[in-house]
C-alpha positions in Angstrom: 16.7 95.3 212.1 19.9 94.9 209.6 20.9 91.7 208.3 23.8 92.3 209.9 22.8 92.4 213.5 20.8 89.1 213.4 21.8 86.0 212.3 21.6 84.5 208.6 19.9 81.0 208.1 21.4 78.4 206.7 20.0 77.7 203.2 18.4 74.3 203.2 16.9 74.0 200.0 15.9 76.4 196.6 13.6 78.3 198.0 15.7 79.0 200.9 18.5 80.0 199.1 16.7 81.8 196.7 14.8 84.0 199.7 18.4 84.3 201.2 20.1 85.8 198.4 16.9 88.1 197.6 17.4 89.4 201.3 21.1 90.0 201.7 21.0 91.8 198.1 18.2 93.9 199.6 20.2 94.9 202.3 23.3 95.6 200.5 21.1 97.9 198.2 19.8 99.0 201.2 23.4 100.3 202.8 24.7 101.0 199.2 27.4 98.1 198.6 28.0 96.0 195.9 28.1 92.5 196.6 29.8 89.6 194.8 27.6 87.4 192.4 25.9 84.7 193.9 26.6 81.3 192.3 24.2 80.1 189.8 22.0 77.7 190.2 23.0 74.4 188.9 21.4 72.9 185.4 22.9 69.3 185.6 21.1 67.5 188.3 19.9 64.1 187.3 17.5 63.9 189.8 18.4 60.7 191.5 19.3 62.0 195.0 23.3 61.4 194.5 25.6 61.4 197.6 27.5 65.2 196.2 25.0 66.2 194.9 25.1 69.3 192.6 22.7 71.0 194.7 24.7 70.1 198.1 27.7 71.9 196.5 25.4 74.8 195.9 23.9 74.8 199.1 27.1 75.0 200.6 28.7 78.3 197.9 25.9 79.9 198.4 26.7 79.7 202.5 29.9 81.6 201.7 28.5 83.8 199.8 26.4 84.4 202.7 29.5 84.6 205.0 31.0 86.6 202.9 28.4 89.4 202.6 27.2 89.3 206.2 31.0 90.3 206.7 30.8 93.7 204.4 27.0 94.3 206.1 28.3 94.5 209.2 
């Protein structure tokens, strides 16, 4: 079943996001489209759990870039 006919999970963590990405840039191979860049991963995290974190604002750009590409995979 295409990405686009089932739902896309929210990324909750790394390895989420990471398996995300590799999975809607399958599918976009897949159906021959060229997708938008995913945003990097962040290299400035201090570690100490900060309310805003880097990785929360992460979390959330790569869930429009999620958006985003389910909307040209459907």
């Amino acid at each position: 079943m295409p990405l686009a006919d089932r739902d896309l999970p929210q990324p909750i963590d790394l390895a989420s996001a990471q398996a995300l990405i590799e999975a809607v840039q399958s599918e976009a191979v897949a159906q021959q489209l060229a997708l938008r860049t995913p945003p990097p991963e962040p290299t400035t995290c201090c570690g100490r759990g900060c309310n805003g974190c880097v990785w929360e604002g992460w979390l959330a750009a790569i869930a429009y870039w999620r958006d985003e590409a389910s909307l040209l995979l459907a």
